[in-house]
C-alpha positions in Angstrom: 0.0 0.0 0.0 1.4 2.9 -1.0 0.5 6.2 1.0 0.7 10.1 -0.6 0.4 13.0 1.6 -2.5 15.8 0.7 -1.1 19.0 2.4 -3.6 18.4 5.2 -2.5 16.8 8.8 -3.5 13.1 9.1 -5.6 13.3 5.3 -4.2 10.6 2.8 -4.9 9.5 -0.4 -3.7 5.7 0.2 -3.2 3.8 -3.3 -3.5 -0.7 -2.4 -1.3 -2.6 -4.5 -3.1 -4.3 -7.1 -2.3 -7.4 -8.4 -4.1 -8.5 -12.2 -4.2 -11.9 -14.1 -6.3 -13.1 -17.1 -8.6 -13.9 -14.9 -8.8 -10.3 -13.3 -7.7 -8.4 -10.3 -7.1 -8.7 -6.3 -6.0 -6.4 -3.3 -6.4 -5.8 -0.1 -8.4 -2.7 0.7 -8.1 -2.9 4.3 -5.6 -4.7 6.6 -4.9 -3.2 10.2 -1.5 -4.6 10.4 -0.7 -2.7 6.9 -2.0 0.1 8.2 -0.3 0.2 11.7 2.8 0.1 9.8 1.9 3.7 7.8 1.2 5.0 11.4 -2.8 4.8 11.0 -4.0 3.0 13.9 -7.8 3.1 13.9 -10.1 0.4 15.0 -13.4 0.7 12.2 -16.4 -0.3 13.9 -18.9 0.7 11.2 -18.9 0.0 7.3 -21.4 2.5 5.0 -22.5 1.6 1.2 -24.2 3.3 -1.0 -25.3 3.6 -4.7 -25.9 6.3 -6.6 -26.8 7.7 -10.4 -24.7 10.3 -12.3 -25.0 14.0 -10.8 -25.8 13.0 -7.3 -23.7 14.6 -4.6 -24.2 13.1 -0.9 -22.7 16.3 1.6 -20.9 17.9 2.9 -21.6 15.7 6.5 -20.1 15.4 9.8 -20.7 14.0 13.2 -19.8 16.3 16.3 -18.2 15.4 19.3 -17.8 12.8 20.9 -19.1 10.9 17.7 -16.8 12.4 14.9 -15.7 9.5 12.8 -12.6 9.5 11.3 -13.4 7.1 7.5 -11.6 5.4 4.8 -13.7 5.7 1.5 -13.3 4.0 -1.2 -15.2 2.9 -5.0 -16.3 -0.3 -5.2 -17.9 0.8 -8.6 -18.0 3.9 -11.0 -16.2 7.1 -10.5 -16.5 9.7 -7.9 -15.3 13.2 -6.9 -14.5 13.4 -3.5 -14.4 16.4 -1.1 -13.5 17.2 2.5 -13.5 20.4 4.4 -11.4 20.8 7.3 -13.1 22.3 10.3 -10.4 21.9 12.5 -9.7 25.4 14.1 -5.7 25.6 14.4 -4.9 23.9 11.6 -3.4 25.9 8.3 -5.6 24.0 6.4 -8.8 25.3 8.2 -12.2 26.0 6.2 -10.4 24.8 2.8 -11.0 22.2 0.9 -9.3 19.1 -0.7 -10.9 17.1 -3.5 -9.8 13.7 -5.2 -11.5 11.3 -8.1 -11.5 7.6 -6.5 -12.6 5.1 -9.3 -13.0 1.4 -9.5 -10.1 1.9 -12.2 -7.6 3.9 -9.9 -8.7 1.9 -7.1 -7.5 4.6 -4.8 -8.9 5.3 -1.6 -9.2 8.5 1.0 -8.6 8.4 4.6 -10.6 11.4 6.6 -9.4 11.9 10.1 -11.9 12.9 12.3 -12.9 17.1 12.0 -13.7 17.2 8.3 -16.6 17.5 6.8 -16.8 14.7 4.0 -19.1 15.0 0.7 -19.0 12.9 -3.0 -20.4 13.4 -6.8 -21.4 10.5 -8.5 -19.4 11.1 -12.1 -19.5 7.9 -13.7 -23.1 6.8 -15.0 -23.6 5.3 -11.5 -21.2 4.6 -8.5 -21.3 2.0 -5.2 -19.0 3.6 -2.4 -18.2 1.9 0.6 -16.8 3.9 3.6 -15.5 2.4 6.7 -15.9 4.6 10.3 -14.1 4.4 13.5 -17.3 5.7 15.6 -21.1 4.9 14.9 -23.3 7.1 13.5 -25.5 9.0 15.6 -28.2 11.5 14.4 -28.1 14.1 17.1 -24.9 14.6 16.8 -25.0 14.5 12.4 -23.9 18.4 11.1 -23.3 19.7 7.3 -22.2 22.7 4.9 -24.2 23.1 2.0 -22.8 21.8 -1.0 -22.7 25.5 -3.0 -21.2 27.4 0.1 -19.5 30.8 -2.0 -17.0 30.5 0.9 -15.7 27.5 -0.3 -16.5 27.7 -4.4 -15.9 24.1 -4.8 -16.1 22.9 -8.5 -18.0 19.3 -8.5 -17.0 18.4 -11.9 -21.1 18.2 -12.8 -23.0 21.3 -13.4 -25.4 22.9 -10.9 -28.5 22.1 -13.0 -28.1 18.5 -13.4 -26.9 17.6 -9.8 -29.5 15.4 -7.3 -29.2 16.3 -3.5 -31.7 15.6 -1.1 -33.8 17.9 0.9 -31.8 17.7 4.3 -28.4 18.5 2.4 -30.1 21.8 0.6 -31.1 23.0 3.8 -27.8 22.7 4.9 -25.6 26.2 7.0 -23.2 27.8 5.4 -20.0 27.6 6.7 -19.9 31.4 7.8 -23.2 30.2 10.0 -22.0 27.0 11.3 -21.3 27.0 15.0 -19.2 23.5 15.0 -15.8 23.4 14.6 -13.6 20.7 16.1 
């Protein structure tokens, strides 16, 4: 497993070894001992998957304290755009944004330590992401940015009119009104 460094503390873009044959492909997407020895020791407790049709973007979510979940996310199918926030207050990289395509043909995957908010855009026809947390999900404690914050100005690849959200995420603060930070 190879790991790259995004410019943001403890936020990797981690890339598995892949090994292909006639007959196809195999890697590992997860091993604790492989991770231990990149100096990530987190103990998941909690895997998400979800399917999705081009143009729909899930985000931006978080989950306060003492539930913020740190998550590895990856593309079992499809392409995606990825996006995090970081809303931890001290660090350089504070209220900006980092964004990555993870694919079922790059096979790359993102790790989010916890204090980012965490969003995706479906860009392929459809995509299946699975997403592995540390912490389990709890509703009261679930918080957002809206997806077209002009703070931010992230470019999701899809244009405005033909992107699907659902009703919580468009009635989601802005990050000038959010009262969260970790």
């Amino acid at each position: 497993m190879k790991i790259s460094p995004t410019g943001f503390a403890d936020l990797y873009v981690l890339e598995p070894t892949v090994y292909t044959d006639p007959r196809g492909f195999f890697f590992e997407s997860y091993n604790s001992e492989t991770m231990q020895n990149l100096g990530i020791n987190i103990d998941f407790v909690q895997d998400n998957q979800s399917f999705s049709k081009r143009g729909v973007l899930r985000g931006l979510h978080f989950q306060k304290n003492p539930h913020a979940q740190t998550k590895l996310v990856s593309v079992l199918a499809g392409k995606i755009l990825d996006v995090v926030v970081d809303l931890r207050k001290g660090q350089p990289t504070f209220k900006k944004f980092f964004s990555v395509e993870l694919s079922d043909e790059n096979n790359l995957q993102l790790f989010v330590p916890k204090g980012f908010a965490h969003a995706f855009v479906v860009l392929s026809e459809s995509a299946s992401v699975l997403y592995k947390c540390d912490v389990h999900y709890s509703k009261s404690n679930e918080g957002g940015i809206r997806f077209d914050d002009p703070d931010l100005n992230i470019d999701w690849h899809v244009p405005v009119d033909q992107l699907t959200l659902s009703e919580k995420d468009l009635k989601l603060p802005f990050l000038r009104d959010l009262d969260y930070h970790f």
